[in-house]
C-alpha positions in Angstrom: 0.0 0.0 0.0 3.0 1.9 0.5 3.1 2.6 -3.1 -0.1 3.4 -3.7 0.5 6.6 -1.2 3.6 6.8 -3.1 1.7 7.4 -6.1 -0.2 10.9 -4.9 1.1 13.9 -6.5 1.6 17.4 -5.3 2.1 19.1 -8.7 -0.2 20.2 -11.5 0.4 17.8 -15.0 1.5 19.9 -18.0 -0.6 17.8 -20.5 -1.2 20.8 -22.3 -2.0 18.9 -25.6 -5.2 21.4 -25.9 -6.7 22.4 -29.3 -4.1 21.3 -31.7 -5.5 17.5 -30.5 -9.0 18.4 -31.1 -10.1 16.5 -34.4 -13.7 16.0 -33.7 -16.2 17.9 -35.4 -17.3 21.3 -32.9 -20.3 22.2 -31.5 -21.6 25.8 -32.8 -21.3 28.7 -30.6 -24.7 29.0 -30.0 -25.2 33.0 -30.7 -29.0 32.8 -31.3 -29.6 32.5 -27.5 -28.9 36.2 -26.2 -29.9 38.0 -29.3 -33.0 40.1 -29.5 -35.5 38.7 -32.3 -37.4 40.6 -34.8 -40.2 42.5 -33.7 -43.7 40.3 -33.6 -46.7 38.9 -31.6 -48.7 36.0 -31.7 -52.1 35.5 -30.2 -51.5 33.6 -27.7 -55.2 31.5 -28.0 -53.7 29.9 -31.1 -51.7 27.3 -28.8 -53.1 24.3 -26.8 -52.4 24.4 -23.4 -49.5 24.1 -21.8 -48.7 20.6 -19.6 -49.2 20.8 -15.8 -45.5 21.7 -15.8 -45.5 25.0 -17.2 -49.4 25.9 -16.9 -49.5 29.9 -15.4 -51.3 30.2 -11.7 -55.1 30.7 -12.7 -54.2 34.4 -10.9 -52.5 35.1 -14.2 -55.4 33.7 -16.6 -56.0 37.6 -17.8 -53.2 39.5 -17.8 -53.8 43.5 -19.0 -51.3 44.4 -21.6 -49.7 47.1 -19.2 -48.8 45.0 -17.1 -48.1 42.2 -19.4 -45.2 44.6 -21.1 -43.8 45.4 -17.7 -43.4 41.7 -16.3 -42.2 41.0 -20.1 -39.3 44.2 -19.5 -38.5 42.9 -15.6 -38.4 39.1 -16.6 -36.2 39.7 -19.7 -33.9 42.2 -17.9 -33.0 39.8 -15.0 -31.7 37.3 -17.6 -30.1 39.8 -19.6 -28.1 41.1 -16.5 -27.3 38.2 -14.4 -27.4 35.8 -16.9 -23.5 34.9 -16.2 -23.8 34.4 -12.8 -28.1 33.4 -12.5 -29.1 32.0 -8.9 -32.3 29.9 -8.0 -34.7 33.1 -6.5 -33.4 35.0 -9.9 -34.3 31.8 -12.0 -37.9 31.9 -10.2 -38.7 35.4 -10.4 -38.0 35.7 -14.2 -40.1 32.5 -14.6 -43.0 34.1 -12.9 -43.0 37.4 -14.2 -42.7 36.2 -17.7 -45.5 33.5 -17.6 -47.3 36.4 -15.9 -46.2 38.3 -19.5 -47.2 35.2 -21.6 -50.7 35.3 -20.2 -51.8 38.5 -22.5 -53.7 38.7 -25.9 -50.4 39.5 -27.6 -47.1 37.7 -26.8 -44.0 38.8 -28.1 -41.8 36.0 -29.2 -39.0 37.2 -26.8 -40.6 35.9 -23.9 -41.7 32.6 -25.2 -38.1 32.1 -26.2 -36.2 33.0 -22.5 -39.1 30.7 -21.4 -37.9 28.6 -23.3 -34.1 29.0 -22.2 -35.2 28.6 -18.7 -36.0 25.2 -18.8 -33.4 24.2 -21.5 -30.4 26.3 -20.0 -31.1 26.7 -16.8 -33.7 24.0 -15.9 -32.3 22.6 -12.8 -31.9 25.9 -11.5 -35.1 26.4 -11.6 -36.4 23.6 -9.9 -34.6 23.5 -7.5 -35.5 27.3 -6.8 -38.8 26.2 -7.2 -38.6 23.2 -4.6 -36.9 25.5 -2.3 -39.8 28.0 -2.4 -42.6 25.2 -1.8 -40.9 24.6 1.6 -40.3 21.2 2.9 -44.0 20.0 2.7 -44.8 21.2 -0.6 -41.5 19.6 -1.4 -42.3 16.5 -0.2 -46.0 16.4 -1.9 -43.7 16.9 -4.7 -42.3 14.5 -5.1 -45.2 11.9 -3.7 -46.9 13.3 -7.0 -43.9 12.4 -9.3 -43.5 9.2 -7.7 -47.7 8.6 -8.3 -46.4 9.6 -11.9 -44.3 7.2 -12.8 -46.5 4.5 -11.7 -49.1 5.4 -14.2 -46.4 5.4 -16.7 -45.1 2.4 -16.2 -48.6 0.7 -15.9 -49.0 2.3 -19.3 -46.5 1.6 -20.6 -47.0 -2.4 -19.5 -50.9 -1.9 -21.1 -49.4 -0.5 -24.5 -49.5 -3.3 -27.6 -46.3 -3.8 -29.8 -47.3 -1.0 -32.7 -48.9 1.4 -30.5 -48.1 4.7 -29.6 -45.6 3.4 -26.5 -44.3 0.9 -28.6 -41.7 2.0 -30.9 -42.7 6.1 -30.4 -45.1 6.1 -33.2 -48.6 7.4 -33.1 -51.4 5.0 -32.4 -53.9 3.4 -30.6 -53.4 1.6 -27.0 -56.0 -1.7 -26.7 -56.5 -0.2 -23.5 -57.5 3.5 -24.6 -57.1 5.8 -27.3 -54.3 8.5 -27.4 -55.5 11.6 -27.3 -53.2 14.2 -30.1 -54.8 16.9 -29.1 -52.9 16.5 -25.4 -50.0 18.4 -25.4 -47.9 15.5 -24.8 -48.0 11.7 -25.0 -45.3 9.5 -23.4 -42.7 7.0 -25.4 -41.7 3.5 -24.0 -39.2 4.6 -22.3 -41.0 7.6 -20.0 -39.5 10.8 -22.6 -42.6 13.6 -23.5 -43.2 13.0 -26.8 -44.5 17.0 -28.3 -47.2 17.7 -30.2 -45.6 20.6 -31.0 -43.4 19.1 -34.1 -46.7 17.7 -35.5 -48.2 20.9 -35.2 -45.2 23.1 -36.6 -43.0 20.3 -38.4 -44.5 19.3 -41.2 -48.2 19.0 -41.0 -50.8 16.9 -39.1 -49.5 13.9 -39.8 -45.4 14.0 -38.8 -44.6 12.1 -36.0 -43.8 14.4 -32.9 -39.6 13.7 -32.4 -38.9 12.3 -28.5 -37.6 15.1 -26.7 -35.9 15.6 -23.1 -36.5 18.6 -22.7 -40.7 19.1 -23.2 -41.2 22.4 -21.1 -38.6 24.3 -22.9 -39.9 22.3 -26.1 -43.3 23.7 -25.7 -42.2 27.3 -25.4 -39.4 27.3 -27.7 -42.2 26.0 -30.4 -44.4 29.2 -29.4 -41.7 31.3 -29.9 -40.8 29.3 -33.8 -44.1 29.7 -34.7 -44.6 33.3 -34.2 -41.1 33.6 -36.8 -38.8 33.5 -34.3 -35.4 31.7 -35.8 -33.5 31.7 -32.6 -36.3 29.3 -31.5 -35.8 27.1 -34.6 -32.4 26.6 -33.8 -33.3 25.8 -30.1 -36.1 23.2 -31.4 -33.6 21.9 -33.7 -30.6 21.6 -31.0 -33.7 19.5 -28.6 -34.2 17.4 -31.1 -30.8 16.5 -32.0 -29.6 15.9 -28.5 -32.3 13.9 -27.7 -31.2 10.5 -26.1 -32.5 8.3 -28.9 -30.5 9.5 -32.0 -33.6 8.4 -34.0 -34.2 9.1 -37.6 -37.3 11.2 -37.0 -35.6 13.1 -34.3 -33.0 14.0 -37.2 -35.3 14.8 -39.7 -37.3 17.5 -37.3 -34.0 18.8 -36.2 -32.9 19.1 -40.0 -36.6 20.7 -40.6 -36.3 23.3 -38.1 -32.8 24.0 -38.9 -34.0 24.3 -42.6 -36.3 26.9 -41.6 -33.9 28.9 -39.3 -31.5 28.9 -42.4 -33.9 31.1 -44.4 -36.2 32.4 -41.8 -35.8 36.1 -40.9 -33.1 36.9 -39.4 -31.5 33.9 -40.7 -29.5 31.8 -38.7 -25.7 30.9 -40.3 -25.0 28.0 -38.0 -28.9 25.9 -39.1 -26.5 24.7 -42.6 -24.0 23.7 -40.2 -26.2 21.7 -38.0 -27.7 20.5 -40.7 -23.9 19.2 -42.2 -23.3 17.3 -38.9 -26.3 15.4 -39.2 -25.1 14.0 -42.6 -21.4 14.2 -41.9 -21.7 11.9 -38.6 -24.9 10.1 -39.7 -27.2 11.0 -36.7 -30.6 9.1 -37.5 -29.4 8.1 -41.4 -26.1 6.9 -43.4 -23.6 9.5 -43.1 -23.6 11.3 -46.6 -19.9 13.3 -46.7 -20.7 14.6 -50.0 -24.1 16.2 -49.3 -21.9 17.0 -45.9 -19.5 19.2 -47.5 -21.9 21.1 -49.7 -23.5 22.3 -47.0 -20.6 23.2 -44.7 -19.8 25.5 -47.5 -23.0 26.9 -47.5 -22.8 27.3 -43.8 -19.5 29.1 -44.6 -21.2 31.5 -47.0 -23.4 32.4 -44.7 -21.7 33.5 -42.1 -21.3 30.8 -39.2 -17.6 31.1 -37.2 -18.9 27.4 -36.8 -18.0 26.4 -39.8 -15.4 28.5 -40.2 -13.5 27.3 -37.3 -14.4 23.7 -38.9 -13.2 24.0 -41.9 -10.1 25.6 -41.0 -9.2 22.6 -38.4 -10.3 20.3 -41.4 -8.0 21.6 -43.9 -5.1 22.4 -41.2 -4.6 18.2 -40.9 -7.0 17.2 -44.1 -10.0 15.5 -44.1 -10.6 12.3 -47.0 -13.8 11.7 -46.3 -14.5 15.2 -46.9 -12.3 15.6 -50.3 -9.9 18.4 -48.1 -6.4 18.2 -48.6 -4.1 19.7 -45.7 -3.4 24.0 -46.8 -2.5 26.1 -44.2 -3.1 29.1 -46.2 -6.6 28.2 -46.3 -6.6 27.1 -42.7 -5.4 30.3 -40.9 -8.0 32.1 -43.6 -10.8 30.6 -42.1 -9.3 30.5 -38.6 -9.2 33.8 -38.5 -12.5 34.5 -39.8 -13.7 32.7 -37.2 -11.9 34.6 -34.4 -13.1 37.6 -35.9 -16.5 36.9 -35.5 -15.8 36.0 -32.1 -15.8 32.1 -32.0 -13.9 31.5 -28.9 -12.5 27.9 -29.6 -11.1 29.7 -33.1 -9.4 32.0 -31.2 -7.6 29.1 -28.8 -6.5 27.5 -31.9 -4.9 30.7 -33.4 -3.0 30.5 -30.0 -1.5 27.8 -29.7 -0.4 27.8 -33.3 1.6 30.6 -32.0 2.7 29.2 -29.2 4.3 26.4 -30.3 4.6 28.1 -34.3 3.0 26.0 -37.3 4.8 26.2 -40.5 1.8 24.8 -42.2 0.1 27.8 -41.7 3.4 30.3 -42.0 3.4 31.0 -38.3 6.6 31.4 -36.4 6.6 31.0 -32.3 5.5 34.5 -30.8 4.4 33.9 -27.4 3.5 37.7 -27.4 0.7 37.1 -29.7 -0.1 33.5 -27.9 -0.9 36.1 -24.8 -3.3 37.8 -26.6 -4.8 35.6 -28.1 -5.0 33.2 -25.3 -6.4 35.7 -22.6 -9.1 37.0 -25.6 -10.2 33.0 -26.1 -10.6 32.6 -22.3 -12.9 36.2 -22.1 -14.4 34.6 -24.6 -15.4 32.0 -22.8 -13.2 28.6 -23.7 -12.3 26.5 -21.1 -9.8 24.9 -23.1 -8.3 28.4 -23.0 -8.7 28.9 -19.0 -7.0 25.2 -18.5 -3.8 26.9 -20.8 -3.6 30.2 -19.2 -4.0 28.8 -15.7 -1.3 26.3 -16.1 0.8 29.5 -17.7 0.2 31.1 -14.9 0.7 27.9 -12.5 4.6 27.4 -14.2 5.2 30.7 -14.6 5.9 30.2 -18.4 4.9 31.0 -22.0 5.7 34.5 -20.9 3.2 34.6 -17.8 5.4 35.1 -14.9 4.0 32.7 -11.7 0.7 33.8 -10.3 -0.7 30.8 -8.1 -3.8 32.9 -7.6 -4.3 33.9 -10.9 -4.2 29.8 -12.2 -6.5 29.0 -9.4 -9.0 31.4 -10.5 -8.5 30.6 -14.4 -8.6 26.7 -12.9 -11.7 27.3 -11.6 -13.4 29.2 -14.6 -12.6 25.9 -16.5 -13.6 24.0 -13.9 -16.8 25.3 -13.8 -17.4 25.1 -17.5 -16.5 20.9 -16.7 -13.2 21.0 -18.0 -11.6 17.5 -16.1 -7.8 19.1 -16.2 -9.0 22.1 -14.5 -10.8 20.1 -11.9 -7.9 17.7 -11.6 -5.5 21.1 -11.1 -7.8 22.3 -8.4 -7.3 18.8 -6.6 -4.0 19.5 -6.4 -3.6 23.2 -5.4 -6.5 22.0 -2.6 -4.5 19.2 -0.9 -1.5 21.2 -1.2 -3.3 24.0 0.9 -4.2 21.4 3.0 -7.9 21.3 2.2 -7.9 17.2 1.9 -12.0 17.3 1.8 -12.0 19.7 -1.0 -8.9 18.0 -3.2 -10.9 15.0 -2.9 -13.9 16.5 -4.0 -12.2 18.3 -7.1 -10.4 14.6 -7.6 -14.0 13.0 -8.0 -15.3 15.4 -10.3 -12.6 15.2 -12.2 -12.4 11.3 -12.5 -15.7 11.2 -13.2 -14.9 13.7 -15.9 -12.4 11.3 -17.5 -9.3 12.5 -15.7 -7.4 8.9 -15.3 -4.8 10.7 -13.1 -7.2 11.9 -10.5 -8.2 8.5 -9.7 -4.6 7.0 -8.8 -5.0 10.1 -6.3 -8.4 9.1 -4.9 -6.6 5.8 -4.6 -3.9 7.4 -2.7 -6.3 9.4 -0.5 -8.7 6.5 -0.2 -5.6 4.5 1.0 -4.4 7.1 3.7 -8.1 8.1 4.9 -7.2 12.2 3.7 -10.9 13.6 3.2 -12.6 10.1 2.7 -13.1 7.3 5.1 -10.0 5.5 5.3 -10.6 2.3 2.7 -7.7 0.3 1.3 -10.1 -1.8 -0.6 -11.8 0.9 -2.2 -7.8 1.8 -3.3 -7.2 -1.3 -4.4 -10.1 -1.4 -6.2 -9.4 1.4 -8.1 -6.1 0.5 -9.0 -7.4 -2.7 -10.2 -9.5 -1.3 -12.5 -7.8 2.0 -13.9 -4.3 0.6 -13.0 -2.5 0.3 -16.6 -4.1 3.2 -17.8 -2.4 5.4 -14.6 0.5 3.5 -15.6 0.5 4.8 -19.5 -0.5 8.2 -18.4 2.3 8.6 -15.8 4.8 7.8 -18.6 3.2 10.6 -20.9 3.8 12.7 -18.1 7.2 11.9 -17.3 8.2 12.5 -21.0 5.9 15.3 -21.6 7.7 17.4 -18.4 11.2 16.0 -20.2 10.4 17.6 -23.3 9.5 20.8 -21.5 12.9 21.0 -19.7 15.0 20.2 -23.2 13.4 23.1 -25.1 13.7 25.5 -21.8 
C-alpha cells in the first residue's frame, strides 16, 4: 500500500495537448440564444395548453397588456443582466413574471423564447429554486406526485401493444384507450414527452412528434418558432438533435427546423452547419460526406464562425472523407474569420499555433501574440483556453510570470465550464493548501470527468483516509481497474515534463 500513497502527486500535470489535438467535429457557438428577435406577436389563443409543468397560476389567466409589457421588460432584464452568474430566486422570479407576461392577448416571441431558455439552459436551477420555495412540505408532496407519476407510466406503458403509440414512439392506438393528439404531450416507451408541437409546426398533421428531453422548454421554444422567431428554430432543432435516442425522425425534425432557421428572418448561419453534422456523422441516417460538404460551404457562405472554425481545423490536418487536402493558407484564412466573428475555440487554436509556431500555416513562435490571443479566447469563454492560461500562470511560463492565484481562479473558470484538467488542477492546489475534503472532491469530479490521473490520487487518498473514510479496498479497487491506464498516463507525463525542460 506503500506505493499506492507513493503514487499521490503534489504538482499540476502539464498535459497541455489542448486544441491542436482536437479533431472531432465542434459544437456551434450558440449566438442565437442572447440576441433580440425581430419585432412580432402571436395571439397567444392559437396554442393548446401548456402541460401541468409549465401551466401559469389561474391568478395570471388575464393578464392586462400594461402590465403584461412590464413583467415581459422585468423578466427579460434579470436574464439579460445576471445571466453569467443566475441564482435559484433570480431563475424563479424571471419565470413568474414572464408566464405572468405570456398570459396577454399578444405575446411577443422574446418571452416565449427566455421561457424557453429557462427550462433548457437553466432548468435545474429552476427547480430546485422552485422546490426550495414550496418549503419542505410542498416539497415533499412533490415529489409523492412524481413518484404517483411514474407509476401510471409504467402501468402504461405495460398496457401499450407492440405497434402502438408506447411501442416504438409512433402514433397509435393503446387496446386499453385511445391516445388523445390533441394532449399536449404523450409519453414513449421509455417515460421521454413525446411534443405535439413538431406535429403541429413540423410538417403538417400527420409528422410524428420527435422524443424530446427537454418538453417544457420544447413547448415554449415551439411558441416562440411559430410566431417567426429563428432563434427558437435553432433551439427546437438543438432538442431534437440531443435527444437520447439518435432516432431518424428526431433528425429529420432537427434538420426541418434548422431548414427553416437557415432562411427564416433573421436567418440563422449556424442551421447549414447543424444541418452538415447530421449527414457528416450520420445521426438518425447513413452518413452522406458529399451532401456533408456542400453544406458546410453553404454554412460558410453564410456567415457561421462554426464552420469556419471547422473547416479551418479540417484543412489544417486534411479531411478524405471530406475531399480536403491539408493548406495552411486556407486554414489560418478561415481561422481567423472565425476569431473575428468571435468564436472562442477559433481564437484558442490561433494561439497555440503561435505558441508552439506552425509552418503549415506560415506562423513562427511568438508567445507575445499566444498572450493575446490566449487571454481574448478565455474572455471569450473557452475553457480549453482557462486550462492553458491557468497552467501558464501555474509554471510561470509562455511568458506569464508565476501567479498561483491567478491559475486557481483561471482553474476554476474551467472547472466550472466541466473542463476534467481544470478540476484535476484544483485537486492539487486543494490538498496542497491542506484542504484534503476539497482536493478530494475536485479529484472526483474530475475522475468522473475522464481525468485517469485523478483516480490514482483518490486511490492514494482512499488509502491514507485524507478527506474520505479511510478504505484500502476501495484503493485497491481502483487501481485494479484503472491501473494500466495510470501507468501509460504517468509515462506521458514523465516524457511530456522531459520535453518541457530540453526546449527550456
Amino acid at each position: 500500500m506503500a506505493a499506492v500513497v507513493g503514487r499521490l502527486r503534489v504538482s499540476c500535470g502539464r498535459g497541455l495537448w489542448w486544441a491542436l489535438h482536437a479533431r472531432r467535429p465542434p459544437n456551434p457557438a450558440p449566438s442565437y440564444i442572447f440576441t433580440t428577435s425581430q419585432p412580432g406577436c402571436l395571439h397567444a389563443g392559437h396554442f393548446s395548453r401548456l402541460s401541468s409543468v409549465t401551466r401559469p397560476p389561474s391568478e395570471h389567466e388575464h393578464t392586462d397588456p400594461a402590465a403584461a409589457r412590464e413583467a415581459a421588460e422585468q423578466g427579460l432584464r434579470i436574464l439579460r443582466e445576471r445571466s453569467e452568474s443566475l441564482e435559484q430566486d433570480d431563475a424563479v422570479e424571471a419565470w413568474r413574471l414572464l408566464l405572468k407576461a405570456a398570459c396577454a392577448e399578444t405575446v411577443p416571441p422574446d418571452v416565449y423564447f427566455a421561457l424557453g431558455n429557462l427550462h433548457y439552459i437553466w432548468g435545474e436551477l429552476l427547480e430546485f429554486g422552485k422546490r426550495a420555495e414550496l418549503g419542505a412540505e410542498g416539497a415533499a408532496k412533490a415529489v409523492v406526485a412524481e413518484i404517483k407519476d411514474l407509476r401510471k407510466q409504467a402501468m402504461k406503458k405495460r398496457q401499450l401493444a407492440p405497434g402502438s403509440f408506447g411501442s416504438k414512439g409512433r402514433a397509435g392506438k393503446s387496446p386499453t384507450k385511445t391516445t388523445r393528439m390533441s394532449d399536449v404531450s404523450a409519453r414513449g416507451n421509455d417515460g421521454r414527452v413525446l411534443s405535439v408541437g413538431a406535429r403541429e409546426a413540423g410538417g403538417g398533421r400527420g409528422t410524428t412528434p420527435p422524443e424530446v428531453d427537454y418538453p417544457e422548454a420544447w413547448e415554449w421554444y415551439l411558441k416562440a418558432a411559430l410566431s417567426g422567431d429563428t432563434r427558437a428554430m435553432m433551439q427546437l432543432g438543438d432538442i431534437a438533435l440531443e435527444a437520447k435516442t439518435k432516432s431518424a425522425g428526431n433528425a429529420q425534425h432537427a434538420e426541418e427546423w434548422y431548414r427553416k432557421a437557415a432562411v427564416g428572418n433573421p436567418p440563422q448561419p449556424d442551421a447549414c452547419f447543424q444541418m452538415a453534422r447530421i449527414h457528416h456523422e450520420g445521426i438518425g441516417a447513413p452518413c452522406d460526406p458529399t451532401r456533408a460538404r456542400e453544406l458546410y460551404d453553404e454554412a460558410l457562405q453564410a456567415g457561421s464562425s462554426a464552420a469556419a472554425y471547422f473547416l479551418g481545423q479540417r484543412f489544417h490536418v486534411g479531411d478524405e472523407d471530406l475531399g480536403i487536402a491539408p493548406d495552411g493558407v486556407r486554414a489560418l484564412k478561415f481561422l481567423r474569420q472565425a476569431s473575428e466573428k468571435g468564436h472562442a475555440e477559433a481564437t484558442f487554436y490561433l494561439a497555440q499555433a503561435h505558441r508552439s509556431g506552425c509552418p503549415e500555416m506560415g506562423l513562427s513562435q511568438d508567445l507575445g501574440v499566444f498572450g493575446e490571443l490566449v487571454q481574448q479566447a478565455a474572455a471569450a469563454g473557452s475553457a480549453d483556453a482557462l486550462f492553458a492560461l491557468g497552467s501558464a500562470f501555474f509554471h510561470g511560463e509562455d511568458g506569464f510570470a508565476r501567479d498561483p492565484r491567478a491559475a486557481f481562479r483561471c482553474y476554476s473558470s474551467a472547472a466550472d465550464d466541466g473542463h476534467a484538467d481544470a478540476s484535476y488542477c484544483l485537486g492539487v492546489m486543494q490538498y496542497a493548501m491542506g484542504d484534503a475534503e476539497e482536493a478530494f472532491r475536485r479529484y472526483q469530479t474530475a475522475a468522473e470527468a475522464g481525468n485517469v490521473l485523478a483516480w490514482r490520487n483518490l486511490a492514494a487518498m482512499y488509502a491514507l483516509g485524507e478527506g474520505v473514510a479511510r478504505s484500502e479496498q476501495m484503493a485497491k479497487n481502483i487501481l485494479a481497474t484503472f491501473g494500466d491506464e495510470i501507468e501509460r498516463r504517468e509515462k506521458e507525463e514523465k516524457r511530456a515534463a522531459k520535453d518541457g525542460e530540453e526546449k527550456r
